[in-house]
C-alpha positions in Angstrom: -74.8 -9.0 59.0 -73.6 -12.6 59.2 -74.0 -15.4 56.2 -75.1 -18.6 56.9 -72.5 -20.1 58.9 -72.9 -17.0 61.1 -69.6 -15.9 60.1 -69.7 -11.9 61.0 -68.7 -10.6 57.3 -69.5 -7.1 58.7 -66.5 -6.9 61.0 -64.2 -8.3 58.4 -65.0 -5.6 56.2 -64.3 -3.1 59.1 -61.2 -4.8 59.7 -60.5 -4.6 55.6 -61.3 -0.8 55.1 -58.2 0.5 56.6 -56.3 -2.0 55.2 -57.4 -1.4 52.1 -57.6 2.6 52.1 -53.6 2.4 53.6 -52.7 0.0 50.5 -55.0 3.0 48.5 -52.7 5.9 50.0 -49.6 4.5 49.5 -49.9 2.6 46.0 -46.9 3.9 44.0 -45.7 3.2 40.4 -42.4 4.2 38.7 -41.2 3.1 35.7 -38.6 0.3 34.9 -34.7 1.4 34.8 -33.9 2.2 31.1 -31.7 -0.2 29.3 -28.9 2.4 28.6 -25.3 1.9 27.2 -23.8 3.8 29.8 -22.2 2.6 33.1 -24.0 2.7 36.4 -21.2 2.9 39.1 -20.7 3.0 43.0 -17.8 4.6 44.8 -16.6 5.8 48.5 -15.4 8.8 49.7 -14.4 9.7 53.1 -15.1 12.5 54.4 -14.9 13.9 58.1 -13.8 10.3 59.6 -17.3 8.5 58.0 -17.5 6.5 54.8 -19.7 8.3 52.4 -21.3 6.6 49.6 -22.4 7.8 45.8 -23.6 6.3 43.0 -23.1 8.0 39.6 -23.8 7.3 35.9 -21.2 7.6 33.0 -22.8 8.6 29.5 -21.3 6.3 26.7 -20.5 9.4 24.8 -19.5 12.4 25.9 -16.7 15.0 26.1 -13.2 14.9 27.8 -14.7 17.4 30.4 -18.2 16.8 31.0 -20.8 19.0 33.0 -22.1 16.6 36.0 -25.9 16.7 37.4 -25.7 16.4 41.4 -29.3 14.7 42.5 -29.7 14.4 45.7 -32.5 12.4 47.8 -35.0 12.9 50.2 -35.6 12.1 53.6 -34.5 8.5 54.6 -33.5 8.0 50.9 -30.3 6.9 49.6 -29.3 6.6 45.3 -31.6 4.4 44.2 -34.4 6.6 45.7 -32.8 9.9 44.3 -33.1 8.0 41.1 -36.4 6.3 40.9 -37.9 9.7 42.0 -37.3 10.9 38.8 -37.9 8.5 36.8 -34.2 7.9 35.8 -34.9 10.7 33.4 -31.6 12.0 34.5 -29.6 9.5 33.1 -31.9 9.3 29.2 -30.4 12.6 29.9 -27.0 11.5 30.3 -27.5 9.6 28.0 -28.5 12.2 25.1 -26.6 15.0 26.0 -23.4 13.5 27.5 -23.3 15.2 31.0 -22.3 12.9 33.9 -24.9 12.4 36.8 -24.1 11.7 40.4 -26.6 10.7 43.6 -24.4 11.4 46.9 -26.6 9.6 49.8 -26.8 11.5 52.8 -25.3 10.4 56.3 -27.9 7.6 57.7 -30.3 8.5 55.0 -30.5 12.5 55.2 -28.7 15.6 54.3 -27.7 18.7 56.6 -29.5 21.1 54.8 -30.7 24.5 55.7 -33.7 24.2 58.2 -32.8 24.1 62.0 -35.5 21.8 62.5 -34.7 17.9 62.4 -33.9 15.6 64.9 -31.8 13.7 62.2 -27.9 12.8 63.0 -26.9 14.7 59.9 -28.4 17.7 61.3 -27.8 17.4 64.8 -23.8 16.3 64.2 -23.6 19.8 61.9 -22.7 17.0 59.3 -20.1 19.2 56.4 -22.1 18.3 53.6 -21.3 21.4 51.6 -17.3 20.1 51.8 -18.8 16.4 50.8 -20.0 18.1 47.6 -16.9 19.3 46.8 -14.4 16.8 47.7 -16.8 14.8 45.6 -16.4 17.0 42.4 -12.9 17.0 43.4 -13.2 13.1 43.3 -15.3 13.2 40.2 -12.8 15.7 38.2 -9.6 13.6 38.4 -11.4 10.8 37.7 -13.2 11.1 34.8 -12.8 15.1 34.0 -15.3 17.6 35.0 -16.2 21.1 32.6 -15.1 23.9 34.5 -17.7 25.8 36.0 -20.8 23.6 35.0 -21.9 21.9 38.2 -25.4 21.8 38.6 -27.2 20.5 42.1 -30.9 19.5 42.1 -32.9 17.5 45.2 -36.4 16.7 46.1 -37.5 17.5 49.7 -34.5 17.0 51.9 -32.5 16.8 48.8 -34.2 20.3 47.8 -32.4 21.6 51.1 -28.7 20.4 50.4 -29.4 22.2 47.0 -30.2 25.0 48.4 -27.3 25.3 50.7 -24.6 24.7 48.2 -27.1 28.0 46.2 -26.8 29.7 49.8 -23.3 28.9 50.7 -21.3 27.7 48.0 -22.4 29.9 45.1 -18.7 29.1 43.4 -19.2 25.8 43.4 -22.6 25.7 41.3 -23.6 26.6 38.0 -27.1 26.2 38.5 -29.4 24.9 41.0 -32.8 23.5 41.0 -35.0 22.4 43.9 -38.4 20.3 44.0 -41.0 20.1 46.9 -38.8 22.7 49.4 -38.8 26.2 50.1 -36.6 28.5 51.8 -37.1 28.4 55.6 -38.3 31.2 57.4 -35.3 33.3 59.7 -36.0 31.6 62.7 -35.2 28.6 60.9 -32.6 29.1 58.7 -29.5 27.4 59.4 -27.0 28.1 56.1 -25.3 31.3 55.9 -26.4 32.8 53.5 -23.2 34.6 50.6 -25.6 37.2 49.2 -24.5 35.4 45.9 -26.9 35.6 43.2 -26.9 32.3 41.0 -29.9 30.4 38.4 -31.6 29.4 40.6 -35.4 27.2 40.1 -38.2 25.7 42.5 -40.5 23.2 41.3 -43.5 22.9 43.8 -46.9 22.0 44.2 -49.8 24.2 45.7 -51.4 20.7 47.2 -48.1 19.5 49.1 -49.1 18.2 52.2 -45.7 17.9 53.7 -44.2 21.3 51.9 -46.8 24.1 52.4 -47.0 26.0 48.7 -47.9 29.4 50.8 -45.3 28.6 53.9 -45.7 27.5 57.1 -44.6 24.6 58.8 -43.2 22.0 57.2 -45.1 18.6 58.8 -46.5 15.8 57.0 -50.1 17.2 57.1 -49.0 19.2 59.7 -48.8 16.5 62.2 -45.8 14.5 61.5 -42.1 15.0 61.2 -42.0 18.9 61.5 -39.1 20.6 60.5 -40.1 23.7 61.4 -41.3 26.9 58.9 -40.6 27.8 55.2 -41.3 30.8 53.2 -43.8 30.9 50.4 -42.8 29.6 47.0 -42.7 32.7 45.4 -41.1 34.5 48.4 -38.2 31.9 47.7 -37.7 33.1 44.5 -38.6 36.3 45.3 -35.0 36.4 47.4 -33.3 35.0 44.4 -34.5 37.2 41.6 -33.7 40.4 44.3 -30.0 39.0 44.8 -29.8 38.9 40.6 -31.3 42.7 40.3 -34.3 42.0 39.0 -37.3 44.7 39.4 -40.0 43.3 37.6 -42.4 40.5 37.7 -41.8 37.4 35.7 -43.2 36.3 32.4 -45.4 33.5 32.7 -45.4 30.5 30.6 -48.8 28.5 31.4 -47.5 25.1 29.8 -49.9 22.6 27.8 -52.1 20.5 30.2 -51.2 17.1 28.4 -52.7 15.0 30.7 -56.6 16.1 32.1 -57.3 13.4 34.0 -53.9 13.9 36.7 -56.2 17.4 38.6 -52.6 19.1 37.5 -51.3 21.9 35.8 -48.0 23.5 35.3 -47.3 27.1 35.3 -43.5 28.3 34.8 -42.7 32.1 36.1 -39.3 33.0 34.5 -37.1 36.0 35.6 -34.3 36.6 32.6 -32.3 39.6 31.2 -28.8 40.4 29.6 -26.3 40.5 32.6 -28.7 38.7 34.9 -28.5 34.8 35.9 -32.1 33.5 35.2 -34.9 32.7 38.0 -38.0 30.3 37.4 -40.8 29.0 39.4 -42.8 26.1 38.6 -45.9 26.6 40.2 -47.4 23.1 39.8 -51.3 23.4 40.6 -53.2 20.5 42.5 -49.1 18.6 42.8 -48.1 16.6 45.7 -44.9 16.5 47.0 -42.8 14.9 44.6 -41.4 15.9 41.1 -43.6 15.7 37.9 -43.4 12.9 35.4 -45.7 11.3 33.4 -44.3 7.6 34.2 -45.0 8.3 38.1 -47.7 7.6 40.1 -46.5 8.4 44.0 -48.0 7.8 46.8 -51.5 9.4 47.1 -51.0 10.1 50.7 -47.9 13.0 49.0 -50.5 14.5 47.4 -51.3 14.6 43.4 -48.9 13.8 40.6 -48.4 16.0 37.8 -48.4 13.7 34.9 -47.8 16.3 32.1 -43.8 17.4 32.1 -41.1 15.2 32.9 -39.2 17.5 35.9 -35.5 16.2 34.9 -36.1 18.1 31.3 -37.5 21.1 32.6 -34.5 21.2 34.8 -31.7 20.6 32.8 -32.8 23.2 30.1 -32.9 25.4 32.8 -29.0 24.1 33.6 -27.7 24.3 29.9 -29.4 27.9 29.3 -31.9 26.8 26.5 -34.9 28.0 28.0 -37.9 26.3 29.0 -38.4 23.0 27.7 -40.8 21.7 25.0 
């Protein structure tokens, strides 16, 4: 096909199509920071010889000793990512509630976490990120005054995996812990030690991740890029948890309201609770991608679908404070 100049129009659209199908697959929308009255603040810590960096958000209301959020990023992330990925729905949080939230970056853009697999220096350099967490509260408690024993860690991805090593290793040091778009990795790829420890424990995944497998397997961006080797199923992760807290039943299941048709998502919540028990849930989010649900996000369609019917930061931090799923 050619016009009247001869010009081939046929090859530029060949040439076009991939363009525009890349623009198409990685087309993502978050919202705007919130105009809040609290501070937004930067800080340094070293730790083991290397500079480490953290951003963190001070409510302008809130109690001498204050509970604190840890949110953690993802793979070649850093603060701002930890916070856009959610929408900044942590700090409205903040905001509301008067917790204090703080996004430690990883060393050159990643955590140590629990999978063997990872060619990144905080993996291969056995980087101490569980002793960065808590030289962090540390730093965070004699600063501006931290409630005793209500540390909470949540992460996406890579951040999912710091999360669930302080749940693994550090079971003191957390209150609650809640992980989005990770599972447990499988034995030959485990590389916390585990305590044996129960504690609350959630996972928030989607059954159409392409880079976190919903039923386990390996872990690889459509399982051809950046593997970091295999994961247990979803609901064998909680499975592990809600053993370790002495539960021997199922879950209840919560199907919650489809608010938004047109997103090919819905959310499902699994909850393990009794008297004397710490609580276990599983968001089982059907048709989601790998990130966490909101309905101000739209990621990248090459992660999959995103859930546009619960904000993930709410559902979370009820889980945290003990009130039960949120509305």
């Amino acid at each position: 096909m050619t016009g009247r100049t001869g010009f081939p129009w046929r090859w530029l659209l060949l040439l076009l199509l991939p363009v525009a199908l890349l623009a198409w697959g990685l087309y993502l929308s978050v919202p705007p920071e919130p105009p809040l009255a609290g501070q937004l603040l930067e800080g340094e810590l070293e730790w083991e010889g290397r500079q480490r960096t953290y951003t963190y958000y001070v409510p302008s209301t809130r109690a001498e000793r204050s509970p604190v959020v840890l949110v953690f990023h993802g793979s070649m992330g850093d603060a701002a990512q930890a916070r856009a990925a959610f929408g900044y729905a942590f700090e409205v949080l903040a905001e509301e509630e008067g917790f204090l939230v703080a996004y430690p970056e990883g060393f050159e853009g990643h955590f140590n976490g629990c999978r063997k697999a990872g060619p990144y220096s905080a993996n291969t350099l056995g980087v101490d990120d569980v002793g960065f967490m808590a030289a962090l509260i540390e730093r965070l408690d004699a600063e501006l005054g931290v409630a005793h024993g209500a540390v909470y860690a949540t992460g996406l991805s890579n951040g999912g995996q710091m999360a669930l090593r302080l749940a693994l290793e550090a079971p003191t040091l957390v209150a609650g812990v809640g992980v989005v778009a990770t599972s447990m990795p499988a034995a030959r790829n485990m590389d916390c030690r585990p305590s044996g420890v129960a504690v609350p424990f959630l996972l928030m995944n989607g059954t159409a991740d392409p880079m976190n497998p919903y039923e386990g397997g390996t872990v690889a961006l459509y399982g051809l890029f950046g593997n970091r080797g295999e994961v247990l199923s979803s609901r064998e992760t909680v499975d592990y948890w809600a053993d370790l807290a002495g539960y021997t039943r199922g879950p209840r299941e919560f199907p919650l309201n489809d608010l938004t048709p047109g997103d090919g998502s819905t959310v499902t919540l699994s909850l393990w609770a009794g008297p004397g028990r710490v609580p276990v849930a599983l968001y089982r989010v059907e048709g989601g991608g790998h990130s966490a649900p909101n309905p101000e996000i739209h990621m990248p369609r090459l992660l999959g679908g995103s859930n546009r019917d619960i904000y993930a930061a709410q559902h979370i931090w009820a889980f945290f404070r003990g009130a039960g799923p949120a509305d």
